[in-house]
C-alpha atoms as one frame of an Amber mdcrd trajectory, in Angstrom:
protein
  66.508 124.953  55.283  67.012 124.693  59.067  70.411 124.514  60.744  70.426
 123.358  64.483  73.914 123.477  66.655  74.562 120.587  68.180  76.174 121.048
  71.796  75.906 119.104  74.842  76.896 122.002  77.075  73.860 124.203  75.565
  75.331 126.453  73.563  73.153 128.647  71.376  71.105 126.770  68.855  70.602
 129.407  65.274  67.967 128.455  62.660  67.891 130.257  59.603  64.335 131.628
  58.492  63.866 131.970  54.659  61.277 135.105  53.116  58.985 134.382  50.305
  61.624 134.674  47.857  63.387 132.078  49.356  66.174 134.548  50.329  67.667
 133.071  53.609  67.841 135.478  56.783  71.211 135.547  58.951  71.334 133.429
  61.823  70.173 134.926  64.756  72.051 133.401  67.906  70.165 133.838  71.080
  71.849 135.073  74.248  72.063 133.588  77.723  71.619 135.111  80.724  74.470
 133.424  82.712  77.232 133.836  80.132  79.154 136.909  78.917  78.460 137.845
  75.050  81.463 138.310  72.645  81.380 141.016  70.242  79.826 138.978  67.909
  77.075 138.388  70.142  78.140 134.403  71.032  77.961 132.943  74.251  81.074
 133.220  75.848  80.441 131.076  78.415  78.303 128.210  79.299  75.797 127.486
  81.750  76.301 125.653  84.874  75.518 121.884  84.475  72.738 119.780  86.836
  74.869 118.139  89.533  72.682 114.587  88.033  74.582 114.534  84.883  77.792
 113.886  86.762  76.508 112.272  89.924  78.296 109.147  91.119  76.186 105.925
  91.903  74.215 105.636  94.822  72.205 102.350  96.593  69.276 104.297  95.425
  70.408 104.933  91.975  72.418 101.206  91.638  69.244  99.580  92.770  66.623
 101.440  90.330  69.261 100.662  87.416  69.263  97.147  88.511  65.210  96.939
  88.331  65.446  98.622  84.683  67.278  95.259  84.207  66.865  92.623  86.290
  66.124  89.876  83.585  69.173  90.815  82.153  71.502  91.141  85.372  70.190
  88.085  86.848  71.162  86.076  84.068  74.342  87.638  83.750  75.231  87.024
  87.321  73.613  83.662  87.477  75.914  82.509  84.461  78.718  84.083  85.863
  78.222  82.398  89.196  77.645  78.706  87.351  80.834  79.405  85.166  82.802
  80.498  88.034  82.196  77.717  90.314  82.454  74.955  87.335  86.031  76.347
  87.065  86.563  76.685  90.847  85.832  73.046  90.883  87.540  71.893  88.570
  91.224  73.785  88.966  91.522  74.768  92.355  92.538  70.907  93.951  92.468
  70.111  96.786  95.606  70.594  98.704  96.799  69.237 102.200  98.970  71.082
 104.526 101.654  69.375 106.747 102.664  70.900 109.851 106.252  70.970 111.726
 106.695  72.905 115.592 109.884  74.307 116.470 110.225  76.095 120.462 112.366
  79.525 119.803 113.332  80.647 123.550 112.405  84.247 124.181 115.749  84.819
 126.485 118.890  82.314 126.413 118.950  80.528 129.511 121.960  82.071 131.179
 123.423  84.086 133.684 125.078  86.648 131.490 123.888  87.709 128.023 126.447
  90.224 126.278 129.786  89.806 127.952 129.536  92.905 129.922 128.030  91.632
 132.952 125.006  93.757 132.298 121.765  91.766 131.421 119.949  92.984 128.235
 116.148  93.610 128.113 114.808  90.841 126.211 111.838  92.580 125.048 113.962
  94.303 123.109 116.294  91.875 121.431 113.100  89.114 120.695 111.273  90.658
 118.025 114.598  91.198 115.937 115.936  87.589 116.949 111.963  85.950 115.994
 112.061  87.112 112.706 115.412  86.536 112.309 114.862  83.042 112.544 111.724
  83.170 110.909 113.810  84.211 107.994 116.485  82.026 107.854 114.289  78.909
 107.898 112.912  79.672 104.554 116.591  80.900 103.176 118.230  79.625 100.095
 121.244  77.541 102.047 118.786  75.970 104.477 116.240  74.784 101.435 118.925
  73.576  99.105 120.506  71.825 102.384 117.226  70.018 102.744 117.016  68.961
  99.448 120.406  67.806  98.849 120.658  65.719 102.262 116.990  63.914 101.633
 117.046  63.346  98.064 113.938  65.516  97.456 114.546  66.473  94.018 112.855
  63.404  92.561 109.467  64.444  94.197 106.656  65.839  92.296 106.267  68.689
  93.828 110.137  70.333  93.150 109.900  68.765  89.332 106.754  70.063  88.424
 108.428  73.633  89.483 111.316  72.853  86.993 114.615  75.311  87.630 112.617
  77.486  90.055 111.655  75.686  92.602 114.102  77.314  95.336 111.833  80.613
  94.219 108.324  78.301  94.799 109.723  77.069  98.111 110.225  80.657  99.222
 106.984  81.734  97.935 104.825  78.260  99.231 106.912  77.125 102.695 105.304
  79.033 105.110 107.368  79.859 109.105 104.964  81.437 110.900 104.321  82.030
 114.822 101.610  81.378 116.441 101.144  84.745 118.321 102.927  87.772 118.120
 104.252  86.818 121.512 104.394  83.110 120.797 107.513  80.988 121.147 105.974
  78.005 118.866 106.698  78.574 115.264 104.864  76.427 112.800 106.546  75.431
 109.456 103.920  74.618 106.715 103.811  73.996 103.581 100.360  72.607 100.980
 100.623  70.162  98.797  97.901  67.832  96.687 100.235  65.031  98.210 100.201
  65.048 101.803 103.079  62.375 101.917 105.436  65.043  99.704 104.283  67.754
 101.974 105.518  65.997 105.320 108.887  65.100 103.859 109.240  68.680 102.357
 108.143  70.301 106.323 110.545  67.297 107.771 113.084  67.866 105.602 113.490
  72.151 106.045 112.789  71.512 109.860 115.991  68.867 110.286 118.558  71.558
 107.503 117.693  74.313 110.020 118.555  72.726 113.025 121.723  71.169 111.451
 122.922  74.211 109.627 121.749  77.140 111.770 121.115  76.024 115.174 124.120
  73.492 115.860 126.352  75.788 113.299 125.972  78.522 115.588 126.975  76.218
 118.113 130.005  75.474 116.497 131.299  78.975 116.112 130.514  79.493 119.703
 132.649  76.618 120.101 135.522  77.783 117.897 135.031  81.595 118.762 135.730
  80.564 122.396 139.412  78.801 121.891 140.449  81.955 119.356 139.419  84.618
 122.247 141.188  82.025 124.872 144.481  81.952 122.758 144.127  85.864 121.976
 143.979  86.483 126.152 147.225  84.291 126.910 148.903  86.440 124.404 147.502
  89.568 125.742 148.263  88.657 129.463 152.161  87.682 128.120 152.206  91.585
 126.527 150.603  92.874 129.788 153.092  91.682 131.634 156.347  92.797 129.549
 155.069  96.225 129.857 154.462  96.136 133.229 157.755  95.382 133.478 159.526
  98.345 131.428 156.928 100.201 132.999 158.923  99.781 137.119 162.086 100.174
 135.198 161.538 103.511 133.934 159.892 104.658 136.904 162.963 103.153 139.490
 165.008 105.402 136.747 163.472 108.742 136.368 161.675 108.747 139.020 158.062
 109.423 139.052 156.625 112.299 136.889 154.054 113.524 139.192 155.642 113.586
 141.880 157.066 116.764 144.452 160.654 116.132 143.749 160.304 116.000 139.943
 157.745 119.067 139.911 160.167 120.889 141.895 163.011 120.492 139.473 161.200
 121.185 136.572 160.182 124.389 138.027 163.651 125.297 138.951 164.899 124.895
 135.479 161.704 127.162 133.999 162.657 129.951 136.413 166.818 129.955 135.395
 165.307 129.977 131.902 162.885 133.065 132.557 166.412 134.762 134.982 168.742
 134.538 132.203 166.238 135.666 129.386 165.745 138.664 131.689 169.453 139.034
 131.765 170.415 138.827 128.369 167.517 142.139 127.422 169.987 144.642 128.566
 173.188 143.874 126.695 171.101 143.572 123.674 169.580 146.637 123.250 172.934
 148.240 124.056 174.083 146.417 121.176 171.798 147.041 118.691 172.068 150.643
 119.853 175.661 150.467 119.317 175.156 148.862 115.855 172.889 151.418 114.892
 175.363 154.238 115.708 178.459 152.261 114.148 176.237 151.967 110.590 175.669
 155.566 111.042 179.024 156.917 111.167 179.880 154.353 108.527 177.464 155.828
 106.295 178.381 159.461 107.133 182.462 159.114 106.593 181.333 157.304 103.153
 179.496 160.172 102.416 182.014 162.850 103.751 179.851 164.200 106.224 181.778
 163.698 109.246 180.885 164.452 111.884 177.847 163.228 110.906 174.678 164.933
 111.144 172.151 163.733 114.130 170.167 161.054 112.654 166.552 161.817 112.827
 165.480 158.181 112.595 167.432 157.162 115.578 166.465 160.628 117.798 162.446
 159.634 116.626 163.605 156.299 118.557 165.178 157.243 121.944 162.368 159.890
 122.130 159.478 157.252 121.701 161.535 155.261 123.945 161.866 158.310 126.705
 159.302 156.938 129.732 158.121 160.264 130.352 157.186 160.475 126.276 155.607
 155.982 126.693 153.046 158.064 129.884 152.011 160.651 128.270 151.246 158.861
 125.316 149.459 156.025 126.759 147.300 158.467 129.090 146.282 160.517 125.572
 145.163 157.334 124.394 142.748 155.920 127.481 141.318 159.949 126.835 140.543
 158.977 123.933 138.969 155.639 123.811 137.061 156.785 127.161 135.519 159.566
 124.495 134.678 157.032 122.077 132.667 155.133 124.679 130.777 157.862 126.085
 130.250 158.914 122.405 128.364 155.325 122.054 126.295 155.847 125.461 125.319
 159.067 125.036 123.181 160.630 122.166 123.800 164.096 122.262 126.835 165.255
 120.623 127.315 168.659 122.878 127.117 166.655 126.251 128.748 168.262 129.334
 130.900 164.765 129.479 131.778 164.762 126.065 133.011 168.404 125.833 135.037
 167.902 129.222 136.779 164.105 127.776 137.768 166.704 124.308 139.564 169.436
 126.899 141.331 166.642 128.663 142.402 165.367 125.414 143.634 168.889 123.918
 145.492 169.583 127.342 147.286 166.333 126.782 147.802 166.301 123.413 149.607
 169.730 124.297 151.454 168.276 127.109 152.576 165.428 125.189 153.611 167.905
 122.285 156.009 170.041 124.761 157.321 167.113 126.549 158.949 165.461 123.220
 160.097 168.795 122.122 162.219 169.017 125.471 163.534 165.300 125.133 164.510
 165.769 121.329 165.945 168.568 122.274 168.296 167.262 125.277 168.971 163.734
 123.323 170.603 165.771 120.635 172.803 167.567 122.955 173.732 164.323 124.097
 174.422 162.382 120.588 176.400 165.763 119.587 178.729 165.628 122.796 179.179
 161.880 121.837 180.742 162.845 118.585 182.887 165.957 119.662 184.793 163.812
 121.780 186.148 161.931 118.762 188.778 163.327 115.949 188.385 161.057 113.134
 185.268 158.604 112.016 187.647 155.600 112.957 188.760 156.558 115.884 184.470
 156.608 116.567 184.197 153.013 114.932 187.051 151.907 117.365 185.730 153.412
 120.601 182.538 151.539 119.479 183.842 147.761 118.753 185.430 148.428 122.279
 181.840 148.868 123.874 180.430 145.645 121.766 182.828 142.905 122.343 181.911
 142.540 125.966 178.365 142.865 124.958 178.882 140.183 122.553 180.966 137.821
 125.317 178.150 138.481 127.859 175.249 137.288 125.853 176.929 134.063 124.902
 177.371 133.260 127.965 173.697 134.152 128.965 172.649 131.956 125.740 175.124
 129.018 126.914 173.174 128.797 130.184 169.947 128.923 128.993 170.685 126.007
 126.743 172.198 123.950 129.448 168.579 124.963 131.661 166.658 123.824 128.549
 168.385 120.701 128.091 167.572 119.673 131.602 163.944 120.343 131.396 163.403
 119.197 128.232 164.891 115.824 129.287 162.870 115.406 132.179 159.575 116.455
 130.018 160.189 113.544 127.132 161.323 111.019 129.935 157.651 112.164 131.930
 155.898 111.633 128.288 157.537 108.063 128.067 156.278 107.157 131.497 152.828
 108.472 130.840 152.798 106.748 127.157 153.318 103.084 128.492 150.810 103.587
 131.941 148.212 104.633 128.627 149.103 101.251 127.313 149.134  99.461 130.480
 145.840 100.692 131.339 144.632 100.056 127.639 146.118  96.160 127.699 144.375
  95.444 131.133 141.123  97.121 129.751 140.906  94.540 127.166 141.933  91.350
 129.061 139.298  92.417 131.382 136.959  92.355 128.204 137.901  89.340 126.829
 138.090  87.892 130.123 134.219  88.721 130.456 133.524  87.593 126.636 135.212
  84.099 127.320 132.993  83.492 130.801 129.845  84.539 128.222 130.999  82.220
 125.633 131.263  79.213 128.565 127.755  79.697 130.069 126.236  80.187 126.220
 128.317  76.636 125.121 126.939  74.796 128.213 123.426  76.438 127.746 120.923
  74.258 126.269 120.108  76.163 122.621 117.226  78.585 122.009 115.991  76.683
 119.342 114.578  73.261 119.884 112.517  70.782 117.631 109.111  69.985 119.648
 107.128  68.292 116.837 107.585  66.371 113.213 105.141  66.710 110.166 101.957
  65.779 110.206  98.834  66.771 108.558  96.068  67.895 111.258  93.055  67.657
 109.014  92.663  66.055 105.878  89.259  66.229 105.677  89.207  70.172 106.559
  90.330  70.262 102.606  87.374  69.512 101.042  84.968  72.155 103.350  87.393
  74.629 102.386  86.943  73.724  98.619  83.533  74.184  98.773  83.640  77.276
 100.357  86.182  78.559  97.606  83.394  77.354  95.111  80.416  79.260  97.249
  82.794  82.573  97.856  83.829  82.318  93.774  80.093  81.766  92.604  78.713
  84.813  95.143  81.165  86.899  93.446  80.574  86.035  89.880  77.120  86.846
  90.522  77.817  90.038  92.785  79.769  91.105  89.593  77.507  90.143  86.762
  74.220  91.885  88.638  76.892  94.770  89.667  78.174  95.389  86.237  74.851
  95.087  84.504  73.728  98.014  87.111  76.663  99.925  86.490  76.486 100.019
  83.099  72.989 100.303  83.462  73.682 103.553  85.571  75.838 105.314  83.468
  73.082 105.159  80.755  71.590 107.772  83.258  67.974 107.292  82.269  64.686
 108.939  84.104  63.873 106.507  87.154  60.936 108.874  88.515  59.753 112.804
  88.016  61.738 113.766  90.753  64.922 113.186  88.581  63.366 116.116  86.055
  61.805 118.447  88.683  64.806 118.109  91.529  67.482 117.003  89.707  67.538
 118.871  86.262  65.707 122.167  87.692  62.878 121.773  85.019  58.626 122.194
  85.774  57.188 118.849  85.521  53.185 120.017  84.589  52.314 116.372  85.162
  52.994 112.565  84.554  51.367 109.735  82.718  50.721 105.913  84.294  52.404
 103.238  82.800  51.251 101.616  79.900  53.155  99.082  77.221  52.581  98.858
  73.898  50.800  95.771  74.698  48.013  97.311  76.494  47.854 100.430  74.092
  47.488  97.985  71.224  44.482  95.923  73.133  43.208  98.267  74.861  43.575
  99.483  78.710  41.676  98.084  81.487  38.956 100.163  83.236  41.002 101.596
  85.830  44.010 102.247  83.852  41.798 104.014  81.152  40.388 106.329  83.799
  43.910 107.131  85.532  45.087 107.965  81.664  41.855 110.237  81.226  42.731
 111.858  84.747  45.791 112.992  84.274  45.571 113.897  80.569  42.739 116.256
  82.202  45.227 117.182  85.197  47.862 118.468  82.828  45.294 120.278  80.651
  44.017 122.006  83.608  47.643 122.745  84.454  48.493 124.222  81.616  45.837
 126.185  80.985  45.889 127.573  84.650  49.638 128.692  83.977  48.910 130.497
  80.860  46.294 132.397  79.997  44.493 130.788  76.717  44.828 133.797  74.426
  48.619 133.844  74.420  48.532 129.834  74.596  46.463 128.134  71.727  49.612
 126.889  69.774  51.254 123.727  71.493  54.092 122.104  70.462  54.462 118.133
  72.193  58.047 117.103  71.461  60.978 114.399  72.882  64.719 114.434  73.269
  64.822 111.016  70.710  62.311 108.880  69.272  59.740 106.278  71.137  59.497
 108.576  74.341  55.597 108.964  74.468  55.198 112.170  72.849  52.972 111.058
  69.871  50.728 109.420  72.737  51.096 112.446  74.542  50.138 114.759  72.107
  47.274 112.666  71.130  45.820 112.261  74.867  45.951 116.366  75.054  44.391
 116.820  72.078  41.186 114.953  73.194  41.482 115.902  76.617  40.471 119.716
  75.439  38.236 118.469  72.787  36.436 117.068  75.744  36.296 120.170  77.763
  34.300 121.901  75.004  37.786 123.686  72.806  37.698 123.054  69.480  40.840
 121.484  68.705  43.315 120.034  66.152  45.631 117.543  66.009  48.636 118.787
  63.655  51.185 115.409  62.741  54.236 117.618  62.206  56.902 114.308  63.055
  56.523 113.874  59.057  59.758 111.890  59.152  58.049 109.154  61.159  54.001
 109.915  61.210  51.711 107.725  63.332  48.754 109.957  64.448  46.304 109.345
  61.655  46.893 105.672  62.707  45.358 106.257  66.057  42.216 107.891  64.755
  42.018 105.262  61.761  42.456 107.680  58.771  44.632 108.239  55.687  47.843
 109.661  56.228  47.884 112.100  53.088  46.997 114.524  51.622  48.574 116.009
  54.965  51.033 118.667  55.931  53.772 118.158  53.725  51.708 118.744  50.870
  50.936 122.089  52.479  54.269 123.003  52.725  55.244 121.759  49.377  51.662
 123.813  48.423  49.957 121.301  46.487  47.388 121.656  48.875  45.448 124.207
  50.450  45.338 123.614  54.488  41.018 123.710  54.356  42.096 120.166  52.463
  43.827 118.652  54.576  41.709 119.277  57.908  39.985 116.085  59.112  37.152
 115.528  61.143  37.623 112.466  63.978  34.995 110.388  65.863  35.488 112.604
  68.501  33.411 115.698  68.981  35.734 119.164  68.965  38.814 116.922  67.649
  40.191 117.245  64.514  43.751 116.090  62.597  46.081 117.610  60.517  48.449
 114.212  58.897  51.958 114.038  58.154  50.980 113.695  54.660  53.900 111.987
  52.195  56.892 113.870  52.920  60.343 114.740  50.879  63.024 116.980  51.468
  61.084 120.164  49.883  58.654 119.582  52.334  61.394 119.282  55.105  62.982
 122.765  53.668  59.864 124.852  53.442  59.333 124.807  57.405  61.685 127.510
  57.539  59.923 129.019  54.708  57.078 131.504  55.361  54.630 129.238  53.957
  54.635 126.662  57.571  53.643 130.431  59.073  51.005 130.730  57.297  49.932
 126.937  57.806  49.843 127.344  61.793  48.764 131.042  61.466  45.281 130.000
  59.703  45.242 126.837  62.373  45.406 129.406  64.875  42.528 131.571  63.374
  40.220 128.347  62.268  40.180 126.595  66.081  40.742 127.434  69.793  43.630
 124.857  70.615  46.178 123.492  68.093  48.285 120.502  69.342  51.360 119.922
  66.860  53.037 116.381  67.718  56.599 117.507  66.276  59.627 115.138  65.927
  62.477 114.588  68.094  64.559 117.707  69.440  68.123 115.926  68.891  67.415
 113.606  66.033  66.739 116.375  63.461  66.255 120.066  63.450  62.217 120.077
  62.665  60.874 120.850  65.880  63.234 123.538  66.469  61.963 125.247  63.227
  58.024 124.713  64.276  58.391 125.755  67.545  59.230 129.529  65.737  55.541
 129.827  64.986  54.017 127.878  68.177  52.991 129.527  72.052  54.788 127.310
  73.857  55.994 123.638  74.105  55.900 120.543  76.130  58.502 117.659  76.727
  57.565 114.386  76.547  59.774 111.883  78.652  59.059 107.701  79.341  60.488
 106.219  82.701  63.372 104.020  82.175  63.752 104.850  78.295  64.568 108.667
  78.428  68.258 110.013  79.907  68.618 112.647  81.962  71.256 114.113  79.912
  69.354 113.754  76.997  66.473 115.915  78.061  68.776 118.467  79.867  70.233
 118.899  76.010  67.037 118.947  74.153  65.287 121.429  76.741  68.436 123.862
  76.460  68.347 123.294  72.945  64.581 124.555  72.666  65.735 127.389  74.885
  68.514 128.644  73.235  66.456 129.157  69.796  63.739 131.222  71.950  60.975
 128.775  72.390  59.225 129.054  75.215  59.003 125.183  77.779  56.193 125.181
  79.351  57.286 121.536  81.362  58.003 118.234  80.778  55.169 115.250  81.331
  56.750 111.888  82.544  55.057 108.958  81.067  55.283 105.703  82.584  54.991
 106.388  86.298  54.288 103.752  88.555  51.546 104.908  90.997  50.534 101.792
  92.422  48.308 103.279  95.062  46.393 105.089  92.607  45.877 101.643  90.209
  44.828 100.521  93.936  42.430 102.992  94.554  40.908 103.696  90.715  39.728
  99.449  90.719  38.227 100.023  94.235  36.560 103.033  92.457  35.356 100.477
  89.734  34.352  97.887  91.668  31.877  99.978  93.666  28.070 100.125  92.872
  28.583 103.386  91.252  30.943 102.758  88.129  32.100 105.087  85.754  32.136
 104.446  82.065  36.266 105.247  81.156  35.986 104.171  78.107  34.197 107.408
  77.352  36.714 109.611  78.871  39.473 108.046  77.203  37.792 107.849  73.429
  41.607 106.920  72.057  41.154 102.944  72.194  44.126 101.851  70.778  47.828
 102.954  68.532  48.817 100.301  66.646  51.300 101.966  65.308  53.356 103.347
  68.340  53.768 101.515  71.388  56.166 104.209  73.752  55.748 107.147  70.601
């Protein structure tokens, strides 16, 4: 039994083969060249697909699909069309449109424009103002104004809308301008009525001007006495502070003036005087404080006299001015060696080494120098305390030194106060001043303003308004309706049939079928050995003309010669005629061949192998069994089943009665033998096999044939379809010799073959093409 995989992408086809036992073999998968191999020996990867399998639609392509079906498309498109503008006719009515002309000024015609006594650009402002106008004439207020004040709700056209017909007005009422630059704007609206459609346009046109145009009038009007009762206010506060404003002034004088800079600056330098005189008695006092805790502490502790305190000989030595200049020159040494650290990059520099022996000289220096003040400040703190017997009598001495200190810096402190006083009083009575000029200058600033607003708001109240009404509904042409009806109708029934003859193609299109042999040789990559002229069953069954015999008989004879010039005829006497499905020409194909070579001298048979669906014994008039199947099945022996024709060189082999053992034993060794004593018995055998995707049979005979040819009909085949089957036959190791398109329209060649025939020398076709008739197949 035979086993075929499936696969559109080409995979590897297997077929089991069975020995005479009827043990079956492994499959055997066969390898491609372009795809890596598993371990198991699978294809790992498919090959690359024809770019016409996935190609998108073309003119060229959409316009061969539409002459594959042109019957069908035109009457597709032709009903569509009818239907479309039947409908067109009868629901699309016909609707007038009434027309209402407002002018909207570009520019108001004034002096001044924003209050500021600068004029705007108007370019600028328009489009925002246009379309803001544009808007509100179609806005909620303005349409429910119009039909409130004109008793418009009875009307047909707001009750057939039912509670949306604000939303339909929106949608239908239509404020357009003229131009983009245009001051006209139209207000239109279509109706069936054209009496309902002026009211509607009269209606929205009269609510705008009432409640937008003369509205805005009347807030001009009432904005202007608010801003003229807001600047007699402001003028009245103005005034008061102008007023408090002299008074403080006659008072205090004025702030930025000589005399009052003068005295301020008097005042700061006392301040800065006394503060200079109060630093003296105040470090004697602390130092006095300091001493008094110290011989506090040291009676306390009986340690009188005291020993020096460290803490407070550390201070008067850091406080010694000779110790403050040595220590501040030991610092610039070293932060002058830090910087020529970061400028230079060699750490031994001559500069560096000399800035670290100034540094160790005056880190010396400074080291001997506080040694000799330490020592000298405590020979002065010890003669302070010998000259005292007792701790108290020390304590006493002391309160002696700090009650004058104490009485001197009050009275320092008392006059600084009295210094700050004063200025500070003359600094909050300059920050008054300066506070009310701000809001002087802040209440003028805005009379000014509205002073400028309220001469704006005059010229804009006695302007005459942007917006004026220039014309009433009317409807400009009635008759202009019905033309553009029947151009709806035309446009709807073009399209109907653009889309009926369009689809058809499409779908047509995506059938992908074989329009010519340049869609096998260019497009799918495959050898095309030669093509057929078209013939329908019709003709087959009555018989060809003359001419279309002889171009059959010529290019039967062109592809025998072709095939027989690619191959040498030793290694090709076994050839297999198949088709991707059923009814693509391969039966007539087959048959052709066959008596092509019996006619060049090869003895030949004609093996029926499509047992499934046999038609070959009805071209030649003979009995269909005892045939092949019985062979298989061996009932018969193959000498029995070998049938002479009315052709010279030509026999045929029939399908015989097939069943499923039949079917089975082709992987058997027994259809070997069959084709092996074929082989041996006559110099060309031509096997017409069945389908390559419809069932698995050819696959299996084309184990024991030379090499096989593909049979495709114009217009039937698809391009995917053969792409599949000729993978298929590749993938199981048989060996395509090319593919033969039948049905090729070669209208110059019909042209020239009946000149041929109508000559005074005339061939006799009907001798080169002995095959009369098929009445069983009619595209086999």
């Amino acid at each position: 039994m035979a086993s075929a995989d499936n696969n559109d992408h080409g995979t590897a086809t297997s077929v089991s083969n069975s020995d005479a036992n009827g043990r079956e073999d492994a499959l055997v998968p066969v390898e491609y060249q372009n795809g890596e191999m598993s371990e198991m020996g699978w294809p790992m990867a498919y090959p690359v697909k024809p770019e016409i399998l996935d190609a998108a639609p073309t003119l060229m392509t959409m316009w061969a699909a539409l002459r594959r079906r042109w019957a069908l498309a035109l009457g597709l498109g032709i009903m569509l069309s009818v239907a479309g503008m039947l409908l067109t006719m009868f629901f699309v009515p016909i609707e007038y449109t009434a027309v209402a002309r407002l002018r909207v000024s570009q520019k108001q015609d004034q002096i001044l424009s924003d209050g500021t006594g600068i004029r705007t650009d108007p370019t600028k402002e328009w489009p925002a103002y246009r379309e803001t106008q544009r808007a509100l004439v179609k806005s909620q207020f303005v349409l429910l104004a119009a039909l409130r004040k004109n008793d418009l709700m009875q009307m047909a056209m707001i009750r057939e809308q039912g509670n949306d017909y604000i939303a339909w007005l929106q949608e239908n009422f239509k404020a357009r301008f003229t131009s983009p630059e245009s001051e006209i704007l139209d207000l239109k609206i279509s109706y069936r009525d054209a009496e309902e459609a002026k009211r509607m346009v009269n209606a929205v046109q009269a609510a705008y001007l009432l409640e937008v145009v003369d509205a805005e009038r009347s807030k001009q009007l009432q904005k202007r006495e608010k801003l003229k009762a807001a600047l007699f206010r402001k003028n009245e506060n103005l005034l008061t502070y102008r007023v408090d404003l002299d008074n403080l002034m006659k008072e205090h004088g004025d702030p930025d003036g000589p005399a009052a800079q003068a005295r301020m600056a008097t005042f700061i330098q006392q301040i800065k005087q006394y503060t200079l005189q109060k630093a003296p008695p105040q470090s004697m006092l602390f130092e006095l404080r300091f001493k008094r805790r110290g011989i506090i502490q040291a009676n306390i502790e009986g340690t009188w006299p005291p020993p020096l305190d460290q803490a407070l000989v550390g201070y008067y030595v850091g406080a010694n001015q000779e110790v403050q200049f040595l220590s501040n020159q030991l610092f610039q040494y070293r932060l002058l060696l830090e910087e020529e650290k970061l400028r230079s990059n060699n750490p031994n520099s001559r500069a560096l080494r000399q800035w670290l022996v100034k540094i160790v000289a005056a880190e010396d220096n400074l080291a001997e120098t506080r040694a000799r003040v330490q020592i000298e400040i405590e020979q002065q703190m010890r003669q302070q305390q010998g000259n005292y017997d007792s701790a108290a009598d020390a304590i006493e001495a002391i309160d002696k030194q700090i009650s004058p200190l104490l009485d001197s810096i009050k009275e320092i402190d008392i006059d600084i106060a009295k210094a700050s006083t004063m200025l500070q009083g003359m600094r909050a009575n300059a920050v008054a001043i300066k506070q009310k000029e701000q809001e002087v200058e802040q209440l003028e600033d805005m009379t000014r303003t509205m002073d400028r607003q309220m001469q704006f708001l005059d010229l804009s109240v006695d302007s005459p308004p942007r917006v004026i009404k220039l014309e009433g509904a009317y409807v400009p042409d009635q008759n202009g309706s019905w033309f553009f009806k029947v151009a709806i109708t035309v446009l709807v029934g073009i399209i109907g049939f653009v889309l009926g003859t369009g689809g058809v193609s499409f779908a047509e299109f995506q059938a992908r079928r074989v329009g010519s042999s340049e869609d096998i040789s260019q497009g799918l990559g495959q050898t095309v050995v030669g093509t057929l002229p078209s013939l329908s069953g019709g003709l087959l069954h009555r018989g060809a003309g003359p001419h279309l015999q002889a171009m059959l008989a010529d290019s039967i004879d062109s592809i025998r010669a072709t095939l027989i010039h690619n191959t040498s005829a030793d290694s090709m006497r076994v050839v297999m005629i198949t088709s991707p499905l059923d009814r693509e020409g391969k039966t007539t194909l087959a048959s052709q061949l066959a008596a092509s070579l019996a006619r060049g001298g090869q003895r030949t048979v004609l093996v029926d192998a499509d047992v499934r669906n046999p038609s070959c014994h009805q071209w030649f008039d003979l009995n269909c069994d005892p045939g092949m199947s019985e062979v298989l099945r061996e009932e018969a022996e193959v000498d029995d089943v070998v049938r002479a024709t009315r052709i010279a060189n030509l026999w045929l082999v029939p399908a015989g009665r097939y069943n499923s053992e039949s079917i089975q034993a082709l992987a058997r060794p027994v259809a070997a033998d069959l084709f092996d004593q074929l082989r041996g018995k006559f110099d060309f055998v031509v096997i017409d096999a069945g389908a390559v995707l419809t069932v698995a049979d050819a696959l299996l005979i084309g184990q024991h044939v030379d090499g096989a040819v593909l049979s495709v009909l114009r217009d039937v085949s698809r391009t995917p379809d053969v792409y599949q089957a000729a993978e298929r036959l590749k993938s199981v190791g048989i060996n395509l010799m090319g593919t033969v398109v039948s049905g090729e329209d070669n209208r110059s060649q019909k042209r020239m073959y009946r000149r041929q025939l109508a000559s005074p020398v005339e061939s006799h076709p009907a001798e080169s093409n002995p095959i009369g008739s098929n009445p069983g197949e009619s595209n086999a």
